[in-house]
N, C-alpha and C positions, 0 to 999 in steps of 0.2 A: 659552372660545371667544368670540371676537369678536361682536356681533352685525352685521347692515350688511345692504344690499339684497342680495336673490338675483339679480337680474340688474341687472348698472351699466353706466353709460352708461360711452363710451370715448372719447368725443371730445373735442375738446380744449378745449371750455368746459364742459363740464358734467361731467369724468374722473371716476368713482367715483361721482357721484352715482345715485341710483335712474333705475333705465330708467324712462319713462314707457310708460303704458300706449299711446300710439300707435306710441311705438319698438319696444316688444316687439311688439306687432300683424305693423310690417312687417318684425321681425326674421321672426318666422314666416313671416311668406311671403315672401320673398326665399328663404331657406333650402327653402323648399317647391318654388319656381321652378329652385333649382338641383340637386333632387332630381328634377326631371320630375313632382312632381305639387301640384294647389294644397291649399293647407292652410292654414287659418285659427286661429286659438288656442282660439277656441269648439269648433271642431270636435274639437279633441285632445281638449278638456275632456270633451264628450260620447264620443269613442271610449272614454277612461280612465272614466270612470262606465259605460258599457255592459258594458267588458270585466270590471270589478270584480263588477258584477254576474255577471256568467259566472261569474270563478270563485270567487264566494261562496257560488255557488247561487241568487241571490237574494235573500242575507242584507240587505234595506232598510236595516236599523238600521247595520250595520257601513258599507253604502255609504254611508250618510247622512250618518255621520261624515267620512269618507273627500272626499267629496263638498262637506258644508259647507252641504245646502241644508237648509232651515230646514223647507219644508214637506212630505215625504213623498208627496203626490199627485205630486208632479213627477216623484221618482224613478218614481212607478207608469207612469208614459208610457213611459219609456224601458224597465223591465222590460216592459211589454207591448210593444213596440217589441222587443223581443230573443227573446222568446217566438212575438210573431209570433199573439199572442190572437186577436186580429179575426177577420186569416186562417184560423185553425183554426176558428174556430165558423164563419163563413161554408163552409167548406170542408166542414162537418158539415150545416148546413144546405142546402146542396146534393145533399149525396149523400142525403136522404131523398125 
């Protein structure tokens, strides 16, 4: 198998080479704009790490992987971010 860029540019100076990173940006939102809604590449990033989490259970280690990030506190925002932590203990400490 070949190796080469995962997304290439198409235009007519630059055919096959690597999309730069502003071209994919507004490949995503263009494509977002013609779906009705906005969307940013960060944004996927973060929906595809939250939902991995869902269905890992939580598995940090496998998301981490997955994910790519280096330091493990980060993922912990987004599993508290999907659990919804805060809220529940606020939610707890109110009801007494």
């Amino acid at each position: 198998m070949a190796s080469g860029p995962l997304f290439a540019n198409l235009d007519r100076g630059h055919h096959g080479e690597r999309l730069t990173g502003a071209g994919l940006y507004r490949m995503v939102r263009e494509l977002g704009e013609v779906a009705g809604i906005r969307v940013r590449p960060h944004g996927l990033r973060h929906a595809a790490i939250t939902e991995a989490l869902e269905r890992t259970k939580g598995d940090l280690r496998a998301v981490q992987r997955f994910s790519r990030h280096r330091d493990l506190r980060l993922l912990l925002v987004y599993d508290d971010n999907r659990q919804d932590l805060g809220g529940a203990v606020a939610r707890f400490v109110a009801e007494s």
